[in-house]
C-alpha positions as CSV (number, residue, x, y, z in Angstrom):
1,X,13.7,79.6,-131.9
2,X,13.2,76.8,-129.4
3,X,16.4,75.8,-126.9
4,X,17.2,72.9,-128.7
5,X,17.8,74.1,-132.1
6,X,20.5,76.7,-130.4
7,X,24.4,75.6,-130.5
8,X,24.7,76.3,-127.2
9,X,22.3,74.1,-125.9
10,X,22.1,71.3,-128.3
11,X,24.4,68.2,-127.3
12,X,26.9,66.8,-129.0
13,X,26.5,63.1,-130.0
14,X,27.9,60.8,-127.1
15,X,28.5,64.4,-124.9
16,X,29.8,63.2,-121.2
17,X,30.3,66.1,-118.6
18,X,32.9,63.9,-117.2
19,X,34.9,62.0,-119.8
20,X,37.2,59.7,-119.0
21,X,41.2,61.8,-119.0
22,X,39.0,64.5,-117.3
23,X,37.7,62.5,-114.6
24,X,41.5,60.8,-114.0
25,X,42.9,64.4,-114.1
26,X,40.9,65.9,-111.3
27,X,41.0,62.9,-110.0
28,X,45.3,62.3,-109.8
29,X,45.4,66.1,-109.2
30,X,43.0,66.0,-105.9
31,X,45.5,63.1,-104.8
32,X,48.5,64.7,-105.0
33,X,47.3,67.7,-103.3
34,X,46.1,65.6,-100.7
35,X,49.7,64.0,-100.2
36,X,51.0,67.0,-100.4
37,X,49.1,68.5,-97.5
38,X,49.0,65.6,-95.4
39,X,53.2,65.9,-95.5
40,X,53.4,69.0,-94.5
41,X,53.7,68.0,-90.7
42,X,56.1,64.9,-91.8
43,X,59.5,65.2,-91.6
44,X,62.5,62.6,-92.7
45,X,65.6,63.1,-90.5
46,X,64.9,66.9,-89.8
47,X,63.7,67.1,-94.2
48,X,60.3,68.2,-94.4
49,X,58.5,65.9,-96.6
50,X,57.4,68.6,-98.6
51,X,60.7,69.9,-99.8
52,X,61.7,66.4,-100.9
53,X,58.2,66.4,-102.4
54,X,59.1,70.0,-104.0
55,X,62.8,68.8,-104.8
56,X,61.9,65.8,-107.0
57,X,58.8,66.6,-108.7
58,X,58.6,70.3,-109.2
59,X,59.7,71.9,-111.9
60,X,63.5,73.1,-111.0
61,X,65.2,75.7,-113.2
62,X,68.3,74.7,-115.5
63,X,71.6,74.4,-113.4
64,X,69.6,73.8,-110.4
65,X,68.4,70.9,-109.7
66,X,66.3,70.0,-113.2
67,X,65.2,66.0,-114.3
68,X,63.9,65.3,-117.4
69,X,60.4,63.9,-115.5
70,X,59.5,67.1,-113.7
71,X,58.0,68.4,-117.0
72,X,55.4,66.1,-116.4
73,X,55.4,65.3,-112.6
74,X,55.3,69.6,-111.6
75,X,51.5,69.5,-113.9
76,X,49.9,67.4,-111.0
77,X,51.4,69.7,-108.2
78,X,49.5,73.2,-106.9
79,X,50.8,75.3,-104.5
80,X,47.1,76.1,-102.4
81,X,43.6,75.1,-102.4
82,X,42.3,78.0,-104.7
83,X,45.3,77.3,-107.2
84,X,44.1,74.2,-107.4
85,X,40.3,74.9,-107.7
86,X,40.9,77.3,-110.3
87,X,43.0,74.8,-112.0
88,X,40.8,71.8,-112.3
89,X,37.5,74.1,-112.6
90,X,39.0,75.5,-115.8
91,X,39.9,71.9,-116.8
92,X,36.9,70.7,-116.9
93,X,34.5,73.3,-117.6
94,X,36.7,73.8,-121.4
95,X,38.2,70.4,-121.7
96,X,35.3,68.6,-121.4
97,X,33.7,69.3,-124.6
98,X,37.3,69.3,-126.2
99,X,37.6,65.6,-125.3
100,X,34.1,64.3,-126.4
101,X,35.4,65.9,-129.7
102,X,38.5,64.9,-130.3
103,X,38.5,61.5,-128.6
104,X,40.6,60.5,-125.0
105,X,43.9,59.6,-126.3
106,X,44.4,62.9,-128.8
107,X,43.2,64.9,-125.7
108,X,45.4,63.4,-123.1
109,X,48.5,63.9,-125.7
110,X,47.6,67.6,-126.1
111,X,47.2,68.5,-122.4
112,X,50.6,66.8,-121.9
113,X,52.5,69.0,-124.5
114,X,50.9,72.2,-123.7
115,X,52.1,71.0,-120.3
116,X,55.1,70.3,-121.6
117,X,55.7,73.2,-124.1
118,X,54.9,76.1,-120.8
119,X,57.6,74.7,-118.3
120,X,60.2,74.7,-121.6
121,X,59.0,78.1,-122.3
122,X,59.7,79.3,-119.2
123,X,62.8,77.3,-118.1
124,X,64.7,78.9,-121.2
125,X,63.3,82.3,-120.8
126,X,62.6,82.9,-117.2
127,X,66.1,83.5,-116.7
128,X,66.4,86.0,-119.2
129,X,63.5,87.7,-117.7
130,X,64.5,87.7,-113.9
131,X,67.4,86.6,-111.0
132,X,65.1,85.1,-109.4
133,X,65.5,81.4,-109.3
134,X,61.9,79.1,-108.1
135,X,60.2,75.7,-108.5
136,X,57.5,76.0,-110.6
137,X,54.3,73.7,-110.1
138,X,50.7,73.4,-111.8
139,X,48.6,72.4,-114.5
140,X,48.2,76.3,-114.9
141,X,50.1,76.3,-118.6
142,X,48.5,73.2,-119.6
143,X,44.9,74.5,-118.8
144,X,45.7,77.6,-120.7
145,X,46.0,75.3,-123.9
146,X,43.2,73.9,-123.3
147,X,41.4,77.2,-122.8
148,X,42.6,78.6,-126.1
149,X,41.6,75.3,-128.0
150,X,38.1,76.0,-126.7
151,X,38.5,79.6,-127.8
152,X,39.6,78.2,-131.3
153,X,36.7,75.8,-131.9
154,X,34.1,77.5,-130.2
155,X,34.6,81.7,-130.2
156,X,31.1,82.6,-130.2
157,X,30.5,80.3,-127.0
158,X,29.5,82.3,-124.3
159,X,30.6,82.1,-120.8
160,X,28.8,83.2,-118.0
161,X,31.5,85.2,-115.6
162,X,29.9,85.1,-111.8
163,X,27.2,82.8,-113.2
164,X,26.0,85.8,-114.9
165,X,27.4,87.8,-117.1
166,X,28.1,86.5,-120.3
167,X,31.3,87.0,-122.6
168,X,31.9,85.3,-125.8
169,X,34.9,82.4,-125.5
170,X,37.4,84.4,-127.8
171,X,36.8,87.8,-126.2
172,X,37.2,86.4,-123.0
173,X,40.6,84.0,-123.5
174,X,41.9,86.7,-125.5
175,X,42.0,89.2,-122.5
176,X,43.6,86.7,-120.7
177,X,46.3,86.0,-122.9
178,X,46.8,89.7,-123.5
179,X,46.9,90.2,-119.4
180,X,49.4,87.3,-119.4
181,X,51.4,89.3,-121.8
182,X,51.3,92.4,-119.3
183,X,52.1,90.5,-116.5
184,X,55.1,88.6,-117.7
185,X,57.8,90.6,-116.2
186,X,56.4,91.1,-112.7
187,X,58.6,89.3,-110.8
188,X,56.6,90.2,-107.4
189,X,53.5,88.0,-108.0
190,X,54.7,84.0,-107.6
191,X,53.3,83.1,-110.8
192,X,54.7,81.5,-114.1
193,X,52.9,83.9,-116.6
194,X,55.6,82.6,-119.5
195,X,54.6,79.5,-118.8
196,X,50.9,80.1,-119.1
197,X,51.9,81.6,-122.4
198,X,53.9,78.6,-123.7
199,X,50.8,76.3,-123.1
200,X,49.1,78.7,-125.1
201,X,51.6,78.8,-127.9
202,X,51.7,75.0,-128.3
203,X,48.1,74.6,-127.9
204,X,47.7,77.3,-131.1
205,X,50.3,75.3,-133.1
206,X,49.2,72.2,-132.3
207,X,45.9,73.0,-133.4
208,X,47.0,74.3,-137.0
209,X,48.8,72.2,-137.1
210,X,45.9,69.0,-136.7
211,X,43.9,71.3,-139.3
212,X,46.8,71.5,-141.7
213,X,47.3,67.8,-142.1
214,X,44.5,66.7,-141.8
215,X,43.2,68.7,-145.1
216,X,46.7,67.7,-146.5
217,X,45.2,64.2,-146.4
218,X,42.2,64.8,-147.1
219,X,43.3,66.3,-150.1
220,X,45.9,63.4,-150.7
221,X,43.3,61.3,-150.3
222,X,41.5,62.9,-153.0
223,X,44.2,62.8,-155.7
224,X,44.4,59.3,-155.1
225,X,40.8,58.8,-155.9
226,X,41.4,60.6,-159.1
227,X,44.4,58.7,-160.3
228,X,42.2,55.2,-160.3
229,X,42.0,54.0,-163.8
230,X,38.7,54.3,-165.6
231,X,37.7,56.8,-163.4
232,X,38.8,59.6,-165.2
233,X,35.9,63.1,-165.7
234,X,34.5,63.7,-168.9
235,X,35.5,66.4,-171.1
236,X,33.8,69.6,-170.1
237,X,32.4,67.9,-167.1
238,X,33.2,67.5,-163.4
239,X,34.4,64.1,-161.9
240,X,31.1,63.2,-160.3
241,X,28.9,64.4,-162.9
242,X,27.6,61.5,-164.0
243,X,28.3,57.8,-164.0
244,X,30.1,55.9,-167.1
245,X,28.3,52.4,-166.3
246,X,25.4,51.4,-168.5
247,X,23.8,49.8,-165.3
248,X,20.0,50.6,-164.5
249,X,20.1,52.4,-161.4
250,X,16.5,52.8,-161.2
251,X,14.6,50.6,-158.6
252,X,11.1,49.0,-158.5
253,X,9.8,51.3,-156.0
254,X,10.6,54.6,-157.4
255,X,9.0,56.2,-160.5
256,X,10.9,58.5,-162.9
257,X,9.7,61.6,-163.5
258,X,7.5,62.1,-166.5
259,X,4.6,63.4,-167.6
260,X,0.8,63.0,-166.9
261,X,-2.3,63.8,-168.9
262,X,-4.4,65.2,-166.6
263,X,-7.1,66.5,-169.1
264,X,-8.2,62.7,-169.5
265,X,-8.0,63.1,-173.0
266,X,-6.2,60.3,-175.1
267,X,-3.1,61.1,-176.9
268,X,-2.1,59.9,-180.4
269,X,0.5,57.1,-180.5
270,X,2.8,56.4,-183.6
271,X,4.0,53.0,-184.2
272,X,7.3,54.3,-183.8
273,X,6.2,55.0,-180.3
274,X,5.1,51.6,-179.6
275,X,8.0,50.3,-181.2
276,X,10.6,52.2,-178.1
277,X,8.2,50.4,-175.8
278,X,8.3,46.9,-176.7
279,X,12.2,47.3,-177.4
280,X,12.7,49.0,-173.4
281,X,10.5,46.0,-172.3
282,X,12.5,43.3,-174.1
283,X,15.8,45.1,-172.5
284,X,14.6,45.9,-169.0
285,X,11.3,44.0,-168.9
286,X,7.6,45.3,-168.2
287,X,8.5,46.7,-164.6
288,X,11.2,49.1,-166.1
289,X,8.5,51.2,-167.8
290,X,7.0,54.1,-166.6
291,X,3.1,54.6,-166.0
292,X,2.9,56.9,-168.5
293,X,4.6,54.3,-171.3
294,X,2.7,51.4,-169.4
295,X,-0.2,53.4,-170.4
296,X,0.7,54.2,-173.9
297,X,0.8,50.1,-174.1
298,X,-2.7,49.6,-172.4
299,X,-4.5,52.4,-174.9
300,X,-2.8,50.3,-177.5
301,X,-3.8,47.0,-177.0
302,X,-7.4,47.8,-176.1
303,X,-7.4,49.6,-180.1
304,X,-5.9,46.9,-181.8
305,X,-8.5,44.1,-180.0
């Protein structure tokens, strides 16, 4: 099998390593970062800069200093360099194909609500879970969306761990969501696992949910079709078996199939034979015979001269 004719290798049509809401999300994620670094020595009136930064744009729990925005603004915040690398690595290296296939704008909408969906998750239920009360930034819950979308359309996509050793999408993002599932209660290690689990949850039903309506249109679609009048199947037949219209389909450049003598011996002709011919010709005209009825005519003529 050569390279190209594997799924793995073979390109999708109009397949950009950097499309454009990936290139903008790395992109507005490696600015903020930057601000936020660059603050950290900044202070307003004895405020560092990066609490006010943290205060207004991270994700605050209920009670506590929550605005509506920070579900979007804590999704372009990371706490260090590697949370950040991780972050946008994992971005790209599974949203990039999930963009060239559903287009920029779906893409951008889903990233948003897995976003979205994981700081929900784990405003309501972090609580519940633990006392302890944090701002929560990243583009971690969002990314896991993302990652399970890839594990939904392509599970048999391998993924080279290290640069070399190669796990199948769906054995690989299922481990992780099953590790996210252990860790959720562990308090002790400074990361939002619920959240990372709500992205995943409204990256699944997002997902079946896209598939769901679009067969339901599809299948709408359909129904309509059928309903047109005139259109209706025969009896005992399928609805595309065959069509109604008396028009000749058949063009000058393509012979029907029929029969040749091959033996080079001469057939016998009846009249009523000769009779079909001239009748087809005076409907359809000498071009819509056949070589075979054309030479039924030709035999003919050269007997009756």
């Amino acid at each position: 099998m050569a390279y190209s004719d594997r799924d793995y290798y073979r390109p999708m049509r109009g397949f950009s390593f950097f499309p454009p809401v990936i290139k903008n999300l790395l992109l507005i994620n490696g600015v903020v970062f930057f601000l936020q670094t660059i603050m950290k020595g900044i202070s307003f009136e004895g405020v560092p800069a990066e609490r006010i930064i943290i205060r207004w744009l991270s994700l605050m729990p209920l009670g506590h200093g929550f605005e509506i925005w920070q579900l979007i603004s804590y999704q372009f915040m990371h706490g260090s360099f590697p949370h950040i690398l991780f972050n946008m690595f994992a971005l790209w290296m599974f949203g990039a194909e999930i963009e060239n296939q559903w287009g920029s704008k779906k893409f951008l909408l889903f990233y948003l609500l897995c976003g979205v969906g994981a700081g929900l998750l784990h405003l309501f239920l972090s609580p519940v879970l633990s006392d302890v009360l944090a701002p929560t930034i990243g583009a971690s819950g969002a990314v896991y969306g993302i990652m399970i979308a890839f594990a939904m359309f392509f599970p048999d996509r391998y993924i080279f761990i290290y640069f070399f050793i190669p796990v199948k999408a769906k054995y690989l993002i299922g481990f992780l969501i099953i590790l996210e599932f252990m860790l959720v209660d562990s308090a002790a290690s400074n990361v939002a696992h619920l959240a990372h689990l709500g992205g995943a949850l409204i990256g699944f039903i997002f997902i079946m949910l896209d598939r769901n309506t679009r067969i339901s249109i599809k299948d709408s679609f359909n129904r309509m079709k059928r309903s047109f009048p005139g259109k209706k199947p025969p009896s005992g037949g399928s609805y595309y078996s065959q069509p109604t219209s008396s028009t000749n389909y058949r063009t000058p450049n393509i012979d029907e199939a029929d029969y040749y003598d091959l033996t080079g011996k001469e057939e016998p002709v009846t009249q009523e034979e000769i009779d079909r011919i001239l009748d087809k010709i005076s409907k359809y005209g000498y071009k819509g015979l056949t070589d075979h009825e054309k030479k039924i005519l030709f035999e003919a003529s050269k007997r009756m001269r």
